[in-house]
N, C-alpha and C positions, 0 to 999 in steps of 0.2 A: 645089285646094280652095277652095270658097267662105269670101268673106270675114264675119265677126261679122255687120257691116251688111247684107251678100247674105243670109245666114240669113234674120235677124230679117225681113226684106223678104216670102223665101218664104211664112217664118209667114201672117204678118199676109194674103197672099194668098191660101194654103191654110184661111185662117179665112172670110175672104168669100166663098169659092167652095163652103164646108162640106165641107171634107176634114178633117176633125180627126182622123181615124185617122192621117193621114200628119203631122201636129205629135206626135200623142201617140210615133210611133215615133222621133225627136228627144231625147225625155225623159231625161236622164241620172237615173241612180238617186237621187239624193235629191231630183228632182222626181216621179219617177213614184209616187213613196212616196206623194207627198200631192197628186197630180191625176191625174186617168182624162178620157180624152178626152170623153165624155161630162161631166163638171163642166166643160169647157172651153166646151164647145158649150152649153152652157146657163149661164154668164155671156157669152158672147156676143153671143147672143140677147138676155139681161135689156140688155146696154148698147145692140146695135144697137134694140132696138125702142121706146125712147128719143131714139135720132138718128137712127135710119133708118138705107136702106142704104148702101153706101158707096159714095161719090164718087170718092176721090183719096186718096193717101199721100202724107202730107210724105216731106222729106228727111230722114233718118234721122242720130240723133248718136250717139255713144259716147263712152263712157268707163273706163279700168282699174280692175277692183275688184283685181286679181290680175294676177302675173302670164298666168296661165292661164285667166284668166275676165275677161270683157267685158259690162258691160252698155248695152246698146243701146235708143235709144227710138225707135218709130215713130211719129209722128203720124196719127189714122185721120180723115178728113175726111168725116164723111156729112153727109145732105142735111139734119137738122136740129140739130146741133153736133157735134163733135167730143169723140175721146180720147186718151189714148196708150197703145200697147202696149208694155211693158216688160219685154225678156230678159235674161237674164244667160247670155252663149253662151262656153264656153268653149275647150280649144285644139283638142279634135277636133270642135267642131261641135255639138256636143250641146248641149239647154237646160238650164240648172240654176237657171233661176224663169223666170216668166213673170206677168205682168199685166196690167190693163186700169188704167189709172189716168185720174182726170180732167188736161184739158188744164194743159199747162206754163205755171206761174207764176212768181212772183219767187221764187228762191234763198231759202233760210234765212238768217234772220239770227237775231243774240240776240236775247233777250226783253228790254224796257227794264232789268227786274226782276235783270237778273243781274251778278253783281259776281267772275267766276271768276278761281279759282286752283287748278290741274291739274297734276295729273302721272302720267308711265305709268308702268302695272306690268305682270308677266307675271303670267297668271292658269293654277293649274295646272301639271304640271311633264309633262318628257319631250316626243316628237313631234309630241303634240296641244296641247300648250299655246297660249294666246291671249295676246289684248294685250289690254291696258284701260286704264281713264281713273279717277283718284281724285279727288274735287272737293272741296276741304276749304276751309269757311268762314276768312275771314282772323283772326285772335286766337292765344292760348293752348289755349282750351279747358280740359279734353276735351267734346268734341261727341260726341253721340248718332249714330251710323252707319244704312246702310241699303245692301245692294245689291241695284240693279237686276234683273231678269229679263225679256228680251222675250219676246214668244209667238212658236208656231211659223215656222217657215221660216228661210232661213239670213241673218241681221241682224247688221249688223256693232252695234257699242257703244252707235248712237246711234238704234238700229231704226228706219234711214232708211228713209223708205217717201216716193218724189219729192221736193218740198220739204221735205217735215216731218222732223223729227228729237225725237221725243219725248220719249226718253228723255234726250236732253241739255237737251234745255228744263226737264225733272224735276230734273234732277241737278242745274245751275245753279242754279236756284230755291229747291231746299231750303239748296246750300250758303249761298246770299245770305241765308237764316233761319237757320243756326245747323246745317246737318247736314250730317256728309262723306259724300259717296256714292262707290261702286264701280261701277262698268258696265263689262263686259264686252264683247270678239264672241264672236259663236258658233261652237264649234266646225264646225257645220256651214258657218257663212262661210266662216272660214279654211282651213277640210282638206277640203272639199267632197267631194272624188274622194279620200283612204282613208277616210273615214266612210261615203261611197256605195258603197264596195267592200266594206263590211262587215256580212256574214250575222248578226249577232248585235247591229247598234246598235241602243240601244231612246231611248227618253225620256229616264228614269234615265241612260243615260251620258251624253246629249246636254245637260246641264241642273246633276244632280247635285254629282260629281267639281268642276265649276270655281264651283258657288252657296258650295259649303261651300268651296275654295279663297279663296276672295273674301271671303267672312266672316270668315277667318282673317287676311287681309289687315289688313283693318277690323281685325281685334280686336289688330293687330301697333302698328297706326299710333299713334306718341304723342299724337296729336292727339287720337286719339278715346278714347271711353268704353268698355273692353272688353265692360262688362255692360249696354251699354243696344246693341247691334248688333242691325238688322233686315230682314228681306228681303223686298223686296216686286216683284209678279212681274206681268203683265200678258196674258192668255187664260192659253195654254199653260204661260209661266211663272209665272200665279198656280196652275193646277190640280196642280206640281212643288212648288212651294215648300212644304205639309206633308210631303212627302218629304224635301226637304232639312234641315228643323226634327230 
């Protein structure tokens, strides 16, 4: 069986030669949910026809998100800059994300701005449950709450997407003004394959179940203000959150 990095290698091959029929057949279920080889092939195209075509492939790196899932970065080197293509290949081979991201920069660091004090909780009960992060400004209080929501696809707490980590940049920042924040991962991060195996997951479960868990959280914590909790959500998770209200 080929290796994460062998995968991710063919991808990015079968991308320059325009076989996306044969990546799309790769797709594990909760990536085929939200890309058609066709959406493939035309971001593709929108980055190669920016850099050109392709030249060379760096060396390829990885890293555990899971035990069971790996994400892996290619470097794509065409003739007028570069990008990277970004998997996350799990234990049978299959993709469960895929990306074009711009070229690898410095690592995340904190915002000058942040002054965090954290702690985790479980979000959600039973074999779906997740982890999370609570960031509660330093004092008495009670503080004014809020939690997080990232948008679609499977995001762990801090909706890393390459260096950036947004939602912890959020969380930090309001905590350092006076507000405790909750952030979540997503169910689809953590359970990737039984949420992918299931004929009947919609939004509402993926979203719901753990926004109003999390609220609850907040509205437990002595620190915080029970009546002043609020939740604010980002694409996917802002077009959830009057659901979850």
């Amino acid at each position: 069986m080929q290796t994460a990095k062998e995968t991710a290698v063919l991808v990015v091959e079968w991308a320059r030669d325009g076989r996306f029929g044969k990546i799309a057949a790769l797709f594990a279920p909760p990536l085929r949910a939200a890309l058609t080889a066709e959406a493939l092939q035309a971001a593709w195209l929108v980055e190669t026809a920016g850099s050109g075509p392709v030249t060379d492939l760096g060396e390829p790196s990885s890293e555990p998100l899971r035990p069971d899932l790996i994400r892996v970065s290619v470097p794509v080197v065409c003739e007028r800059g570069q990008f990277i293509a970004v998997m996350s290949v799990d234990s049978a081979g299959l993709l469960n994300g895929l990306r074009l991201a711009p070229p690898a920069c410095d690592p995340w660091a904190a915002p000058s701005y942040a002054d965090p004090d954290a702690f985790e909780v479980t979000v959600g009960a039973g074999a779906l449950a997740v982890a999370g992060t609570v960031t509660v400004p330093r004092g008495d209080g009670p503080w004014p709450g809020v939690v997080l929501l990232s948008g679609g696809g499977p995001f762990d707490r801090d909706a890393t997407s390459g260096p950036n980590k947004p939602l912890k940049d959020l969380a930090w920042g309001l905590a350092s003004r006076g507000v405790a924040v909750l952030r979540h991962d997503k169910v689809t991060f953590t359970h990737a394959a039984e949420v992918g195996a299931a004929d009947d997951f919609t939004m509402t479960r993926e979203y719901v179940p753990y926004a109003v868990a999390a609220v609850g959280l907040l509205q437990e914590e002595p620190r915080v203000d029970s009546s002043r909790v609020f939740v604010a959500g980002h694409s996917m998770g802002g077009k959830v959150a009057p659901r979850v209200a």
